[in-house]
VEXDRENVEX-140520 format. One record per residue (C-alpha): residue in one letter; chain; x, y, z. Coordinates in Angstrom, 1 decimal, decimal comma, m for minus. Example, Ala and Ser with C-alpha at 12.3 -4.5 7.8 and 13.67 -1.06 7.14 Angstrom:
  aa  ch       X       Y       Z
   A   A    12,3    m4,5     7,8
   S   A    13,7    m1,1     7,1
END
This chain:
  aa  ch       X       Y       Z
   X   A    33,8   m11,8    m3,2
   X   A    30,7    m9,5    m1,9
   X   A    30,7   m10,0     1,8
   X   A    27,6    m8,6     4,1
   X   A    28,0    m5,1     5,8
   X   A    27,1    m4,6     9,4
   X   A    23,5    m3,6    10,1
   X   A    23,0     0,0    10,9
   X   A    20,4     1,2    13,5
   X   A    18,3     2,4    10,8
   X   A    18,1    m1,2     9,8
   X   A    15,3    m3,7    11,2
   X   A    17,2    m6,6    12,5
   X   A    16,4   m10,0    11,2
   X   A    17,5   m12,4    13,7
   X   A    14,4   m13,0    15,1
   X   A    13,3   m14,6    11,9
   X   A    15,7   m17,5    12,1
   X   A    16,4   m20,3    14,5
   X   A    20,3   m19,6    15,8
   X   A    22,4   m22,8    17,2
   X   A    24,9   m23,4    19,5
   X   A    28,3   m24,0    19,1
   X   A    28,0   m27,5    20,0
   X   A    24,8   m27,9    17,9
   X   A    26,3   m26,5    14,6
   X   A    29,2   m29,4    15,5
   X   A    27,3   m32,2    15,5
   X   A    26,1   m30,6    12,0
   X   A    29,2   m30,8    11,1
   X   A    29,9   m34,6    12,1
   X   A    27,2   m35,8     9,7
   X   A    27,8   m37,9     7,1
   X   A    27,1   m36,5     3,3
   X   A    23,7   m38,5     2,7
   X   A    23,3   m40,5    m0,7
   X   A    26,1   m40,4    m3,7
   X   A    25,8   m36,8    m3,9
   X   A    29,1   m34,9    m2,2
   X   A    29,7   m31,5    m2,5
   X   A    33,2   m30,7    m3,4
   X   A    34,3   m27,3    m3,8
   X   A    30,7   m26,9    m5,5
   X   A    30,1   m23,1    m5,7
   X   A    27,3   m21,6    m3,5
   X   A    26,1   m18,2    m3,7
   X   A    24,0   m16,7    m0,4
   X   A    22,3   m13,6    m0,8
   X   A    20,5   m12,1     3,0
   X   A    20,8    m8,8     4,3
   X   A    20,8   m10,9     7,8
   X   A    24,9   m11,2     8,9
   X   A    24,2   m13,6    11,1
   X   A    22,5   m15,6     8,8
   X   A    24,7   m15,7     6,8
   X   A    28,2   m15,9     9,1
   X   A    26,3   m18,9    10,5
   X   A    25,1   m20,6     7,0
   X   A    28,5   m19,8     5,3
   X   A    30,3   m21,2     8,2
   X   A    28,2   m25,0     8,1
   X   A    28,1   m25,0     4,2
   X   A    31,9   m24,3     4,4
   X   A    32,7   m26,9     7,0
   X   A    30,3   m29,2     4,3
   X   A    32,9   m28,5     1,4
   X   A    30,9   m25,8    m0,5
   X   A    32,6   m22,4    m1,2
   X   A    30,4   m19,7    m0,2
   X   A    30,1   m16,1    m1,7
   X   A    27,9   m13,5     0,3
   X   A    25,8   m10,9    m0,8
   X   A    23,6    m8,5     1,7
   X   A    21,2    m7,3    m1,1
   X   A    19,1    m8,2    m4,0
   X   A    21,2    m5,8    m6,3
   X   A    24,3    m6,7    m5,2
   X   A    23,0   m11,0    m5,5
   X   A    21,5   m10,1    m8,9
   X   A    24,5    m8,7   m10,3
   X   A    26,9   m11,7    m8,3
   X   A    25,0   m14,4    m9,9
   X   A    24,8   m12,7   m13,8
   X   A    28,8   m12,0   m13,4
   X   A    30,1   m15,7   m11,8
   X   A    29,2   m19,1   m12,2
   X   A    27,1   m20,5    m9,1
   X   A    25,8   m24,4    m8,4
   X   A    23,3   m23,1    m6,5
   X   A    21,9   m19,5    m4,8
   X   A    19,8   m19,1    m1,8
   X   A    17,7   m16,3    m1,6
   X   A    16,5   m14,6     2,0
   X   A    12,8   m13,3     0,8
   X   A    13,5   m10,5     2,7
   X   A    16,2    m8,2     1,2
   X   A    16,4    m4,6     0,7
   X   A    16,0    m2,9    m2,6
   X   A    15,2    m5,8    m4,8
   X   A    13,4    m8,4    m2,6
   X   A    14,0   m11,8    m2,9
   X   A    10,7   m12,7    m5,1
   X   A    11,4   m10,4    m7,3
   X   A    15,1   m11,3    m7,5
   X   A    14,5   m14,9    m8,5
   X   A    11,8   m14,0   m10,9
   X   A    14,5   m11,8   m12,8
   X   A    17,4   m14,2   m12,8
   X   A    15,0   m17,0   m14,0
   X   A    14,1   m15,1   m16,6
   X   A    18,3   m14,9   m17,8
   X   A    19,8   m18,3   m15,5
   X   A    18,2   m21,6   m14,5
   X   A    20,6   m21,7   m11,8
   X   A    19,1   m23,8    m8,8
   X   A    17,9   m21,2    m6,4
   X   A    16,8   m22,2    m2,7
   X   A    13,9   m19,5    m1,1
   X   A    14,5   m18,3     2,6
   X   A    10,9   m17,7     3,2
   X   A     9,7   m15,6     5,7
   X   A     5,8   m16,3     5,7
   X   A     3,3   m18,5     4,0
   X   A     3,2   m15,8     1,1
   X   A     6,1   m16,2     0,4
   X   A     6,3   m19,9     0,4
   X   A     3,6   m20,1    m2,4
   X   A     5,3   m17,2    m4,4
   X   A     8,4   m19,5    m4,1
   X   A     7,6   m21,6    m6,8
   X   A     5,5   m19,5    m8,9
   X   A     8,5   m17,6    m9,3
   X   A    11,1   m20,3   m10,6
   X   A    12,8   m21,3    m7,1
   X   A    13,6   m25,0    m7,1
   X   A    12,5   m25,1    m2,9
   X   A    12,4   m23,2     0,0
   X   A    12,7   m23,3     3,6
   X   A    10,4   m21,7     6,1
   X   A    11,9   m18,8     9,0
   X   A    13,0   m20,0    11,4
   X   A    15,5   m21,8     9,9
   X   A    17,3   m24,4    11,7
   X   A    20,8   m25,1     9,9
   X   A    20,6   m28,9     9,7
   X   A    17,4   m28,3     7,4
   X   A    18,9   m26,0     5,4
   X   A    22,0   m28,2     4,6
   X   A    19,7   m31,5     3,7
   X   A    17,5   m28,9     1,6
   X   A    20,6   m27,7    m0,2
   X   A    21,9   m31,1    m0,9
   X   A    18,1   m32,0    m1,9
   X   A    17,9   m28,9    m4,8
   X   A    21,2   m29,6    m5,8
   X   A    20,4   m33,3    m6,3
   X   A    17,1   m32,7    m8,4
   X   A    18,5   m30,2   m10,9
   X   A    21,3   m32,5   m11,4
   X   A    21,2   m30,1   m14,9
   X   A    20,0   m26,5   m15,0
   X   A    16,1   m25,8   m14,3
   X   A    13,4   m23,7   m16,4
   X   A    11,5   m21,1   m16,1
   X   A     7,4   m22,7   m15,0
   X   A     6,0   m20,2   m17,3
   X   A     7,5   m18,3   m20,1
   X   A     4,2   m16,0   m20,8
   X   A     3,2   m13,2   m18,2
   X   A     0,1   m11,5   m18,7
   X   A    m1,8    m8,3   m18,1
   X   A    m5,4    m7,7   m19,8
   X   A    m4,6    m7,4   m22,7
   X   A    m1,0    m7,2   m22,6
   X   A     1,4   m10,0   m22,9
   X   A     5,2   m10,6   m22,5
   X   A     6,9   m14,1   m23,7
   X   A    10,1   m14,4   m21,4
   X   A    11,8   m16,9   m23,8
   X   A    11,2   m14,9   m27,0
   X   A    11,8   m11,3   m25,6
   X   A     8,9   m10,6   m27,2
   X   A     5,6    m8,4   m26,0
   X   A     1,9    m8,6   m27,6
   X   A    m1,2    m6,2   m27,4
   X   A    m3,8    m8,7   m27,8
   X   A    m2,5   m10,6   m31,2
   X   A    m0,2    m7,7   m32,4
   X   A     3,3    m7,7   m31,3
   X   A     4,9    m4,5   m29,8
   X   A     8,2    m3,7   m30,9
   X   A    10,5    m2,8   m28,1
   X   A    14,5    m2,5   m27,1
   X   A    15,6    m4,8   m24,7
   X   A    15,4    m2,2   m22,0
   X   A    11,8    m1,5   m22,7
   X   A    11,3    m4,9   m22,2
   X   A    13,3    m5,8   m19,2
   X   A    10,9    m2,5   m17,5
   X   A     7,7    m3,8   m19,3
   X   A     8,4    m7,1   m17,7
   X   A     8,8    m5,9   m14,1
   X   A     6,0    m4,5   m14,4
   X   A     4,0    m6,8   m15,6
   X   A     5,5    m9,6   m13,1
   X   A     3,8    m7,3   m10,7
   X   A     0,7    m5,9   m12,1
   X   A    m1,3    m3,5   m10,0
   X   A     1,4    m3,1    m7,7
   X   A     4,3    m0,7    m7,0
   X   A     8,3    m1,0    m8,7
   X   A    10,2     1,0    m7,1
   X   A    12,5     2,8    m8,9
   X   A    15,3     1,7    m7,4
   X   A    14,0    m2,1    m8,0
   X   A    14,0    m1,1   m12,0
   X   A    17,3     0,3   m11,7
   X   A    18,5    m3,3   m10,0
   X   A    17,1    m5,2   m12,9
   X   A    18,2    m2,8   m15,5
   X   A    21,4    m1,9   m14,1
   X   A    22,3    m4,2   m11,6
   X   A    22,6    m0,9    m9,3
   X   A    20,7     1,9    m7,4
   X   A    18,7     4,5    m9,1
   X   A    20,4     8,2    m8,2
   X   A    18,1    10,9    m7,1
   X   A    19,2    13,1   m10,7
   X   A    18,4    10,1   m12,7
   X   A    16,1    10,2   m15,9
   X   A    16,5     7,5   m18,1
   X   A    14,5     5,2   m16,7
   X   A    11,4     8,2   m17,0
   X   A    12,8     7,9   m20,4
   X   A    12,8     4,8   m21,1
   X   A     8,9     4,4   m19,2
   X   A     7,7     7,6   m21,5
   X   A     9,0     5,5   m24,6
   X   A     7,0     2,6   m23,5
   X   A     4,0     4,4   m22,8
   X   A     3,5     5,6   m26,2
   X   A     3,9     1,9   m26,8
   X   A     1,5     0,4   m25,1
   X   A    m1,0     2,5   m23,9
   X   A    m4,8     3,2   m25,1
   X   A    m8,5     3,8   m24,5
   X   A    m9,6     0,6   m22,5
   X   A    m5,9    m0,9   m21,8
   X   A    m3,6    m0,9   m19,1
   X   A    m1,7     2,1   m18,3
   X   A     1,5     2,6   m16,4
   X   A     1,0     5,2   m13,6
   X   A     3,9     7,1   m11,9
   X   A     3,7     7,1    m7,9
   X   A     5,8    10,4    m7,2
   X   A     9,0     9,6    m5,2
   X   A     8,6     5,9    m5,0
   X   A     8,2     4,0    m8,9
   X   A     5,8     2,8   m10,9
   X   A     2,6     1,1   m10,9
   X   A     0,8    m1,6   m14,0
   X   A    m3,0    m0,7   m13,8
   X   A    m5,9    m2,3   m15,4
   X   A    m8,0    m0,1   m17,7
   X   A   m10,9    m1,4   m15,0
END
């Protein structure tokens, strides 16, 4: 089991973006009935926030509840959990540190259709929520009552596993098909390997905006990119030759920090 580590000072604390509870509070929480036929026994619940107290005080309530609870305090460490066990349901804090949440739900909806509850820590994030394949969210601060009854609520929609809300993502020109693994320059299919692909799709999830390296490195290798590493400028140079053209998108390299989608405009 993955269990949070303590925050260092170098860390930005995340309490303030949730709503704590007393002792006595999370009790009566506790004394609630389950509500309608659904009752969680032993169901398996995966939560993934760099916040510890967030998650000491959600593990605690869903535990109490009858849910078993796994912890992870980062979006590589979540990614990997849920590809590598079998999960009724995984909530996602927005904000995590390497691969954020969005990004972390786009990618395992892309290879689960686990139900996935959103932490969300603005209004952006609440819209991306479901744009991204989350089955609901709740809004920071979170109050733990909410969070249970939200739980319960996902669980009992996706009563089997959820889908992707759109299999095609797009870029100019350029086109990926999540379903068929398969990429398109206008009509004309690209042939790539599946790690050309997985990179091609990060990118293109987030056209005109930076992926780290270490996010590409999450997605590809369900760990952090090393500061000697190369296959990854491999695996982009590769692609390039691919993809790229007079009057089509290009993939720029942002020294020290990723790599950028950009519009031939």
């Amino acid at each position: 089991m993955v269990t949070p580590k303590p925050m260092t000072s170098l860390q930005t604390p995340l309490t303030s973006f949730y709503q704590p509870l007393s002792g006595s509070q999370i009790g009566r929480e506790r004394e609630r009935p389950l509500a309608g036929p659904f009752e969680p026994l032993e169901l398996q619940v995966l939560m993934i926030s760099a916040d510890p107290d967030l998650c000491s005080g959600a593990s605690e309530l869903l535990t109490q509840k009858g849910f078993r609870v796994t912890t992870a305090q980062d979006g590589t460490q979540g990614l990997a959990e849920c590809l590598n066990a079998t999960y009724n349901l995984v909530i996602v804090d927005a904000v995590l540190p390497v691969l954020d949440g969005l990004a972390l739900v786009h990618e395992l909806r892309t290879r689960s259709a686990v139900p996935v509850l959103l932490i969300a820590s603005s209004e952006e994030h609440c819209m991306g929520a479901l744009e991204a394949g989350a089955d609901d969210f709740v809004l920071r601060p979170v109050g733990w009552g909410e969070l249970l009854t939200r739980s319960r609520g996902v669980l009992r929609r996706t009563g089997k596993a959820s889908v992707p809300q759109s299999a095609v993502l797009r870029c100019e020109e350029l086109s990926v098909n999540v379903r068929t693994h398969e990429a398109f320059l206008g009509e004309e299919p690209v042939p790539l390997t599946n790690i050309e692909f997985a990179i091609l799709k990060c990118l293109i999830r987030s056209a005109g905006k930076i992926v780290s390296r270490d996010e590409l490195a999450a997605v590809l290798y369900q760990r952090k990119s090393t500061p000697f590493e190369r296959s990854i400028d491999v695996h982009i140079s590769h692609l390039r030759k691919k993809i790229e053209g007079a009057g089509r998108s290009s993939i720029r390299t942002i020294r020290g920090i990723g790599y950028l989608l950009a519009s031939a405009n």
